[in-house]
MARBAKOL-245716 format. One record per residue (C-alpha): residue number from 1; residue in one letter; x, y, z. Coordinates in nm, 4 decimals, m for minus. Each point is the difference from the previous one (the first is absolute). Example, Ala and Ser with C-alpha at 12.3 -4.5 7.8 and 13.67 -1.06 7.14 Angstrom:
BEGIN
{1 "A" {1.2300 m0.4500 0.7800}},
{2 "S" {0.1370 0.3440 m0.0660}},
# end
This chain:
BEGIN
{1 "X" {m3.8033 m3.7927 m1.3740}},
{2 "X" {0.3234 m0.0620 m0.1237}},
{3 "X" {0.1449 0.3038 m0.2309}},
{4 "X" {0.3217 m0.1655 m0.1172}},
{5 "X" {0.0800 m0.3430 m0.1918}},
{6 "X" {0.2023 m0.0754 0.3000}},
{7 "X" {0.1304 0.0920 0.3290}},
{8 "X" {0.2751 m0.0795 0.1736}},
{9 "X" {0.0575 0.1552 0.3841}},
{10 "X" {0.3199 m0.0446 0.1734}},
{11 "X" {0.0847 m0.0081 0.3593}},
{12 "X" {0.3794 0.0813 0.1205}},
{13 "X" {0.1568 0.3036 m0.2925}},
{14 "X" {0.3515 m0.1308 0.1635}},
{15 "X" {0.2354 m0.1039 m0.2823}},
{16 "X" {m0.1985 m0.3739 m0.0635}},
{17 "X" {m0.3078 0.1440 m0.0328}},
{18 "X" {0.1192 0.3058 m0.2713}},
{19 "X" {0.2117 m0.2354 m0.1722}},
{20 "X" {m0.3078 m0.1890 m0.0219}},
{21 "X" {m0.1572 0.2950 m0.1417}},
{22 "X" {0.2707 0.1074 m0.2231}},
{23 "X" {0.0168 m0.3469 m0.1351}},
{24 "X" {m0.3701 m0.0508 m0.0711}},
{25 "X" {m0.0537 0.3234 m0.1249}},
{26 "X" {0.2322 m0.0359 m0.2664}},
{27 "X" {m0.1161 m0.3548 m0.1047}},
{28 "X" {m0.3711 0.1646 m0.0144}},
{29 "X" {m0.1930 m0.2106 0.2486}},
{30 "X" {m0.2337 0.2109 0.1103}},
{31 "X" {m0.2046 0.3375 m0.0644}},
{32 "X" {0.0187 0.1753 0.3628}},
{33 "X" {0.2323 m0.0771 0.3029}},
{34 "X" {m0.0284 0.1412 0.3128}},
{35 "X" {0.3024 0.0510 0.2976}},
{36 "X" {m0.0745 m0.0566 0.3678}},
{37 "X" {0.2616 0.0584 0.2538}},
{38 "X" {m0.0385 0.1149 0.3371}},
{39 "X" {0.2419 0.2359 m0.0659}},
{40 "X" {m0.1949 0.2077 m0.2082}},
{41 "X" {0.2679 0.2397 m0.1750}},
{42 "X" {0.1490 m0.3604 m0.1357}},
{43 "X" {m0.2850 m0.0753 m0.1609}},
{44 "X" {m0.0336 0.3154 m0.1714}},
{45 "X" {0.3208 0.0449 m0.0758}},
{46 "X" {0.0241 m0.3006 m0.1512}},
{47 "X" {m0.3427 0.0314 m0.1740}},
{48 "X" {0.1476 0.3364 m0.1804}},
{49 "X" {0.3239 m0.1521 m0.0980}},
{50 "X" {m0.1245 m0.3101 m0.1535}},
{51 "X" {m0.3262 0.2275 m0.2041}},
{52 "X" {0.3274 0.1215 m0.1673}},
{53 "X" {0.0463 m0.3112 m0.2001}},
{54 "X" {m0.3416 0.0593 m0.1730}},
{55 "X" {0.1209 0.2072 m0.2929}},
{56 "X" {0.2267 m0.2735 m0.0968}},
{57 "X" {m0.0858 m0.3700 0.0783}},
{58 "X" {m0.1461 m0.1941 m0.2775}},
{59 "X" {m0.3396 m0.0789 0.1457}},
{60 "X" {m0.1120 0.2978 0.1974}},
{61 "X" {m0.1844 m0.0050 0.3545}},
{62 "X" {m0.3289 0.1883 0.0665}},
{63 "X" {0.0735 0.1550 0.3296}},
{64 "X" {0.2299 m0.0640 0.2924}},
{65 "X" {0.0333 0.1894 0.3369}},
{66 "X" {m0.0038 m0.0318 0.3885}},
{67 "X" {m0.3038 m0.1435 0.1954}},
{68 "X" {m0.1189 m0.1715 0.2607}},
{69 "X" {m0.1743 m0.3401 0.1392}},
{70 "X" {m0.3758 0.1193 m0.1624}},
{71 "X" {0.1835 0.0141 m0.3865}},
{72 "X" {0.0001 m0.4142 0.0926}},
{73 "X" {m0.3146 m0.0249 m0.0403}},
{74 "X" {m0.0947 m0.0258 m0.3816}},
{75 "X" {0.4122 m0.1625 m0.0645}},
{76 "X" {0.0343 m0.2690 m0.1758}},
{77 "X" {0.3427 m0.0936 0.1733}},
{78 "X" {0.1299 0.1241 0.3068}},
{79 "X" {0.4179 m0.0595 0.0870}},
{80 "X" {0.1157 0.0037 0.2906}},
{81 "X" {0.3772 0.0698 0.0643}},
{82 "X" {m0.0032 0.2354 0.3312}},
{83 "X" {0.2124 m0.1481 0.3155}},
{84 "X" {0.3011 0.0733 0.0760}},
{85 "X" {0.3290 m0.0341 m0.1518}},
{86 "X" {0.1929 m0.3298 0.0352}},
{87 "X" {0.3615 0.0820 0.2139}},
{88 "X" {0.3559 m0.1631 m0.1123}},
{89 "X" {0.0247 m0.3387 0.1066}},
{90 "X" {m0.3699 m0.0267 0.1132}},
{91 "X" {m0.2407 m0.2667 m0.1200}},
{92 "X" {m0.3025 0.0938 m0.1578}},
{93 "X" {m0.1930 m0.2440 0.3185}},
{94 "X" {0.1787 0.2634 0.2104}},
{95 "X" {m0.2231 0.2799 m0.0743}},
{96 "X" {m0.3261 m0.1951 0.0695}},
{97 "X" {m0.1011 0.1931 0.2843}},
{98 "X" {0.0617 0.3468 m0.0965}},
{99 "X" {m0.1685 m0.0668 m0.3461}},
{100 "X" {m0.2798 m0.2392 0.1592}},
{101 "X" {m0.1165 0.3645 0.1423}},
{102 "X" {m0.0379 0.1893 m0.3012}},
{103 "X" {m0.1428 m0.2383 m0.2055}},
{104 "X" {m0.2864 m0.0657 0.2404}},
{105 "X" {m0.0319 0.3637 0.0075}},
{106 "X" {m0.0110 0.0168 m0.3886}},
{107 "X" {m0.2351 m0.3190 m0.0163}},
{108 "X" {m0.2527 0.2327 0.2497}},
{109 "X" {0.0101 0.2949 m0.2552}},
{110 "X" {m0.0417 m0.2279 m0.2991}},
{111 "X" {m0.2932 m0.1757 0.1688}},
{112 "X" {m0.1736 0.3220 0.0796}},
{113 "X" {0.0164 0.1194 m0.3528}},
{114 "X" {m0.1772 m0.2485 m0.1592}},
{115 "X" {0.2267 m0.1217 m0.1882}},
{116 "X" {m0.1217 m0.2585 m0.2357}},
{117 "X" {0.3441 m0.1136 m0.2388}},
{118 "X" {0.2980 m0.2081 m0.0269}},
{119 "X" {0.2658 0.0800 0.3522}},
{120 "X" {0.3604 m0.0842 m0.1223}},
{121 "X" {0.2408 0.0071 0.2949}},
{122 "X" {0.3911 0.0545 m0.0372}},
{123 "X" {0.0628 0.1602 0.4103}},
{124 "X" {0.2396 m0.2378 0.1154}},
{125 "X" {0.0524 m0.2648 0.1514}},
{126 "X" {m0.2906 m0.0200 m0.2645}},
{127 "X" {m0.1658 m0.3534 0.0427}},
{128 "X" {m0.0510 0.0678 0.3525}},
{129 "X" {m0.0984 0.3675 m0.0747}},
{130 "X" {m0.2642 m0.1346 m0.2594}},
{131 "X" {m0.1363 m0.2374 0.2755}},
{132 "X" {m0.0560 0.3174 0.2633}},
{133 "X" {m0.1475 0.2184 m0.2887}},
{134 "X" {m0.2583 m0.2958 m0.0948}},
{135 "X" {m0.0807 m0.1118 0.3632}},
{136 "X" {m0.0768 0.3703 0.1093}},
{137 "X" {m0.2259 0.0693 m0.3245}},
{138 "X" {m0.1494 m0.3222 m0.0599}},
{139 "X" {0.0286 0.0077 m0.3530}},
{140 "X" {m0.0708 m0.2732 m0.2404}},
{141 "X" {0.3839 m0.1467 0.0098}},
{142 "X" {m0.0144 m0.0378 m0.3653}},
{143 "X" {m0.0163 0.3753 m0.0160}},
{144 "X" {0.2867 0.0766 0.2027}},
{145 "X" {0.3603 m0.0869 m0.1972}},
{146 "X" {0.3367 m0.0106 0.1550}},
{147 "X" {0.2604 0.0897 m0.1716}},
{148 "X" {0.1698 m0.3415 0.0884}},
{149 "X" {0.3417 m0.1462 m0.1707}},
{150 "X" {m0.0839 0.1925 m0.3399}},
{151 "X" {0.2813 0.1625 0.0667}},
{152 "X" {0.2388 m0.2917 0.1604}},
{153 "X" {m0.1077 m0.1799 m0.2892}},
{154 "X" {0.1291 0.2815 m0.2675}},
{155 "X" {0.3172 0.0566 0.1843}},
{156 "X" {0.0235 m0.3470 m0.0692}},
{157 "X" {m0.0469 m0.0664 m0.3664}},
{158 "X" {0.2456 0.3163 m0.0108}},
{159 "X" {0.2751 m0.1605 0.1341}},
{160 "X" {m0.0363 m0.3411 m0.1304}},
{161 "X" {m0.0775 0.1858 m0.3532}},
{162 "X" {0.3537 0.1446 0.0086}},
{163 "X" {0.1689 m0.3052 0.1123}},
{164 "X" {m0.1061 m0.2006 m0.3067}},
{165 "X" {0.0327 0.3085 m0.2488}},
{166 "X" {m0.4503 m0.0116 m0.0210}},
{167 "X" {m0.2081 0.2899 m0.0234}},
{168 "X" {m0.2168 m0.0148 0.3730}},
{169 "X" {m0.3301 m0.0064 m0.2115}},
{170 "X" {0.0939 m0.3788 m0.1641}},
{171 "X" {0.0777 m0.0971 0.4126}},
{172 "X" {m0.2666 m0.1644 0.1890}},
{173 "X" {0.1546 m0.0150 0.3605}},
{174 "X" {m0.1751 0.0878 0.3136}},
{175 "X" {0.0489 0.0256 0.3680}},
{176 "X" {m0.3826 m0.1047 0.2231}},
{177 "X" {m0.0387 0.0673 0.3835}},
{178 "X" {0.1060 0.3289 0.1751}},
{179 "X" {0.0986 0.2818 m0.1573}},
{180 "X" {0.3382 m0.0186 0.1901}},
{181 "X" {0.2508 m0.2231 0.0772}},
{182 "X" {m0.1877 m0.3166 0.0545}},
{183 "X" {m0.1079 0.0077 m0.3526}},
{184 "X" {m0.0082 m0.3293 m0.1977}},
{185 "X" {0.1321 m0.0276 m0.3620}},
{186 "X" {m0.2014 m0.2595 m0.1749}},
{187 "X" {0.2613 m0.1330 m0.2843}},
{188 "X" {m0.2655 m0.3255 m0.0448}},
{189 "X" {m0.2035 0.2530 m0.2212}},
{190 "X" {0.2712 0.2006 m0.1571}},
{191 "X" {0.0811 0.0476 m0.3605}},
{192 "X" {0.1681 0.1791 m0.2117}},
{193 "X" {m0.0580 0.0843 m0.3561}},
{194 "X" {m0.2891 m0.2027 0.0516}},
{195 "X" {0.2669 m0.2984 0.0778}},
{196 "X" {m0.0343 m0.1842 0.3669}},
{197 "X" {0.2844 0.0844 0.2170}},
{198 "X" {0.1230 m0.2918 0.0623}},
{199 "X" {0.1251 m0.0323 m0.3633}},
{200 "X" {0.2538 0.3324 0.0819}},
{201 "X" {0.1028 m0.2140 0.2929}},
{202 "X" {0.0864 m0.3165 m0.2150}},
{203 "X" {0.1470 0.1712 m0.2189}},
{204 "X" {0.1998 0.1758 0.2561}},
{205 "X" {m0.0994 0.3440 m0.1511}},
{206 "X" {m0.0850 0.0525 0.3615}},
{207 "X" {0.1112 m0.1752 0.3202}},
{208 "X" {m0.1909 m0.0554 0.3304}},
{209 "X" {0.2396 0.2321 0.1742}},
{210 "X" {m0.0502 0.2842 m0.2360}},
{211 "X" {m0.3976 m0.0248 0.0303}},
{212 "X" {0.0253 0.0014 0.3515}},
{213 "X" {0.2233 0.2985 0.0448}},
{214 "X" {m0.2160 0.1727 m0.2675}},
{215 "X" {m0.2957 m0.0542 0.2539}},
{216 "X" {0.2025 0.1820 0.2876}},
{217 "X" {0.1159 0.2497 m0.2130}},
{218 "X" {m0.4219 0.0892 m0.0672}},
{219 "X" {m0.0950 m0.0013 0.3164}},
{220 "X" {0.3142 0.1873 0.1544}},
{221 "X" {m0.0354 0.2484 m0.2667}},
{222 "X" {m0.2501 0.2518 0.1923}},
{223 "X" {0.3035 m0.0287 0.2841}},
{224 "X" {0.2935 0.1114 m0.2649}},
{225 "X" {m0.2332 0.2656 m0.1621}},
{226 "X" {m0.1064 0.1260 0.3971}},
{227 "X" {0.3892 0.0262 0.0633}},
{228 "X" {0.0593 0.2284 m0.3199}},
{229 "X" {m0.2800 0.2087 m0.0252}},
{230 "X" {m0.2204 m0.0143 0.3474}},
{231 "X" {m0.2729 m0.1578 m0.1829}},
{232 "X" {m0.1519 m0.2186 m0.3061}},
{233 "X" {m0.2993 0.2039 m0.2186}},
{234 "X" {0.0316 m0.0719 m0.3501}},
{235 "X" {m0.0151 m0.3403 m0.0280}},
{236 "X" {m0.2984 m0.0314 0.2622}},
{237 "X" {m0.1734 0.2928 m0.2048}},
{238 "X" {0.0075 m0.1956 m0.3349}},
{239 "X" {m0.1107 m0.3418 0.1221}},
{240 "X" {m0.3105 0.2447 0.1850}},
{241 "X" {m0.0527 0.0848 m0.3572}},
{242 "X" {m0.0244 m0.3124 m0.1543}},
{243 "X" {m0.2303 m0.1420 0.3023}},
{244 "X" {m0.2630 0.3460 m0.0539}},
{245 "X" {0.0257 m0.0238 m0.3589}},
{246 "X" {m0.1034 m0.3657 m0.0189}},
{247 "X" {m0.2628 0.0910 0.2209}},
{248 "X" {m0.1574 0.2919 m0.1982}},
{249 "X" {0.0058 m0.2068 m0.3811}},
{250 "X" {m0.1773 m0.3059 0.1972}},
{251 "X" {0.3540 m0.1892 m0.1727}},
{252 "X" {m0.0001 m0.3642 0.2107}},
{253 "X" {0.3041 m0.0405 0.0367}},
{254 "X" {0.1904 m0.1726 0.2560}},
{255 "X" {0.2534 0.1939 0.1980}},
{256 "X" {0.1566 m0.0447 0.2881}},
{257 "X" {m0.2011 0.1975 0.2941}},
{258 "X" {m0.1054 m0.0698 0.3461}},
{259 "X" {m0.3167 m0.1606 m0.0297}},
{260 "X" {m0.2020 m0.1583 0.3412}},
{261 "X" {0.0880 m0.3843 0.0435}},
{262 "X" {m0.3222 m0.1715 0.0453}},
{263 "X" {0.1749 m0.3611 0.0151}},
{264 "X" {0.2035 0.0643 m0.3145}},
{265 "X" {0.3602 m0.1260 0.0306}},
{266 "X" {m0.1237 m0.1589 0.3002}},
{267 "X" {m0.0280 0.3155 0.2095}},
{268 "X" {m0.2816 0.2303 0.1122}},
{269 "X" {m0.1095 0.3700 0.1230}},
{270 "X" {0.2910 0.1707 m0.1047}},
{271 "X" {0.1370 0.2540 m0.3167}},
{272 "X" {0.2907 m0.1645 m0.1404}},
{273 "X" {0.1768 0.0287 m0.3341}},
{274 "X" {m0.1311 m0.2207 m0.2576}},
{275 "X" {m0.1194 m0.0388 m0.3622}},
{276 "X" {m0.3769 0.1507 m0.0312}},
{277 "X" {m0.2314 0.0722 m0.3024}},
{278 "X" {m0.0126 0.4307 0.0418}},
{279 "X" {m0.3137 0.1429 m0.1796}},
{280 "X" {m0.2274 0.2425 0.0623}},
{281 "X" {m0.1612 m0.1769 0.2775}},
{282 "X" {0.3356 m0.0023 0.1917}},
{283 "X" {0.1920 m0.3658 0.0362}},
{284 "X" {m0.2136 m0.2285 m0.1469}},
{285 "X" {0.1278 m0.2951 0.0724}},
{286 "X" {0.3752 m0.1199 0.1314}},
{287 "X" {0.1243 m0.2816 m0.2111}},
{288 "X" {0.1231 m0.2725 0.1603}},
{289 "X" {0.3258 m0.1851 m0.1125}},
{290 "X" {0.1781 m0.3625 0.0637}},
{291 "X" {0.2489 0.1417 0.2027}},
{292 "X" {0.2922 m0.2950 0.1018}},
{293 "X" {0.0530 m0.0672 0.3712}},
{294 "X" {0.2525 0.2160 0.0579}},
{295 "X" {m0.1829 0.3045 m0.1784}},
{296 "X" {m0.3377 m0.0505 0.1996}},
{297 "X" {0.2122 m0.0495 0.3381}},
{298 "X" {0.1720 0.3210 m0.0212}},
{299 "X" {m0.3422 0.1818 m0.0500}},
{300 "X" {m0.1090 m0.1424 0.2321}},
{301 "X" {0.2712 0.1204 0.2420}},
{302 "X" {m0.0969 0.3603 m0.1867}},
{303 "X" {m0.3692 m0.0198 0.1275}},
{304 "X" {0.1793 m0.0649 0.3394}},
{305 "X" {0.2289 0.2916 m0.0054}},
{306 "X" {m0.2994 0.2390 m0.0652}},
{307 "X" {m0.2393 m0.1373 0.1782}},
{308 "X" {0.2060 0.0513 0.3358}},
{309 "X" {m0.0092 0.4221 m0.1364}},
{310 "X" {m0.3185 m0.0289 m0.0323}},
{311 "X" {m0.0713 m0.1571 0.3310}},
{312 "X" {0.0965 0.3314 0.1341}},
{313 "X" {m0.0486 0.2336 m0.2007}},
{314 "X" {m0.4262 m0.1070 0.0853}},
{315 "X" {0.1177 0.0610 0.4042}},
{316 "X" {0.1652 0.3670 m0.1792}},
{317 "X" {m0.3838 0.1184 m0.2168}},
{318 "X" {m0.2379 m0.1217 0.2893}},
# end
């Protein structure tokens, strides 16, 4: 029997998964949270430091400290951000193999526990790593959640936000497909302010040119960040936040996660970013939008670009 409102385990105390944490615990998700790591002192080092917020945060937590794989089974929502760090100048398909290895071995100890919840993935390269993680356990795909272009799709509205002087909340821009450079911006369904796009470009509030170097400035920005500062954590850790929370108050709401193609957007048996209902049961549903010619083709080249990763990372988890 369950003791707490809700439970949240998470795999990988590296600096995703605590910013994760720290970001979630202060927005008051969830009543207990649990670290795994397989380095154990991480875990409960990291369980101690962030039980010191308790005296202060508005909406405190019921208990937090260091476990391991049996604490999954009465979760509600299990993340999963172990694997290891992405290198200067590598992709995120680049890691496939190393990470391919731990998440199978993660998938195994999650299986065995009896785990019963909602998996969100963020390991990178994520849609592939959500793939592995689902294959191995044979969970219901709706219950397992990547992480997807949530965050492409925020480092989008950012930028394009600034560029027209618009708070990122009134921008409705989003990038579909990998999360990593093959990812697709689909400006046929953008708005902002509520407005269509395509009125900012006839008004020339906005030109082609500056859309498209906004896009490569989103999906380059995990590159510039990786140059400064070894690594990107905070961004990751609140879109994590938003994904568990929407889980946990049953919202439906569409976000931008990697959800299984069953046929939708004309593609099949693979994790991909793309809008999805997120409740309680998982991803509901993905929606499906008109997307032009152009848009659809350059998914489709997406699906392409991961499905040759994922060709090998199955000859890698055998």
């Amino acid at each position: 029997m369950k003791n707490t409102a809700n439970k949240v385990v998470l795999v990988g105390a590296g600096a995703v998964g605590t910013s994760f944490l720290y970001s979630a615990i202060n927005q008051g998700i969830a009543d207990e949270y649990v670290l795994i790591d397989a380095f154990v002192d991480a875990a409960e080092g990291n369980a101690l430091d962030l039980a010191d917020t308790a005296a202060v945060i508005p909406v405190p937590f019921t208990s937090i400290k260091a476990g391991n794989y049996q604490d999954c089974q009465d979760a509600d929502v299990l993340v999963i951000t172990a694997g290891r760090p992405r290198k200067p100048g590598e992709s995120r398909l680049d890691m496939v193999a190393d990470n391919a290895k731990i998440m199978k071995s993660i998938a195994l100890e999650v299986k065995a526990s009896g785990f019963k919840g909602i998996s969100v993935i963020a390991s990178n390269p994520v849609d592939v790593m959500t793939l592995v993680y689902q294959e191995v356990t044979g969970f219901d795909p709706h219950k397992v959640v990547g992480s997807g272009t949530t965050l492409d799709s925020a480092r989008l509205r950012r930028l394009i936000g600034e560029k027209l002087e618009v708070a990122p909340v009134d921008v409705e821009t989003f990038l579909i497909g990998e999360h990593g450079d093959s990812s697709v911006p689909v400006w046929s369904q953008a708005t902002i302010l509520g407005q269509p796009l395509s009125r900012y470009l006839e008004s020339n509030k906005i030109t082609q040119q500056e859309l498209d170097e906004t896009r490569n400035q989103a999906i380059t920005m995990a590159h510039r960040i990786i140059e400064l500062k070894r690594a990107t954590f905070y961004g990751i850790g609140a879109c994590l936040t938003r994904i568990v929370k929407a889980i946990l108050d049953d919202e439906r709401v569409t976000l931008m996660v990697g959800a299984k193609l069953s046929g939708e957007y004309q593609n099949n048996n693979l994790y991909i970013g793309v809008p999805a209902i997120i409740s309680a049961q998982g991803w509901e549903s993905i929606v499906q939008w008109d997307l032009t010619l152009e848009e659809q083709a350059q998914f489709n080249q997406s699906c392409a670009t991961l499905n040759e990763s994922i060709q090998k990372v199955r000859q890698v988890i055998k």
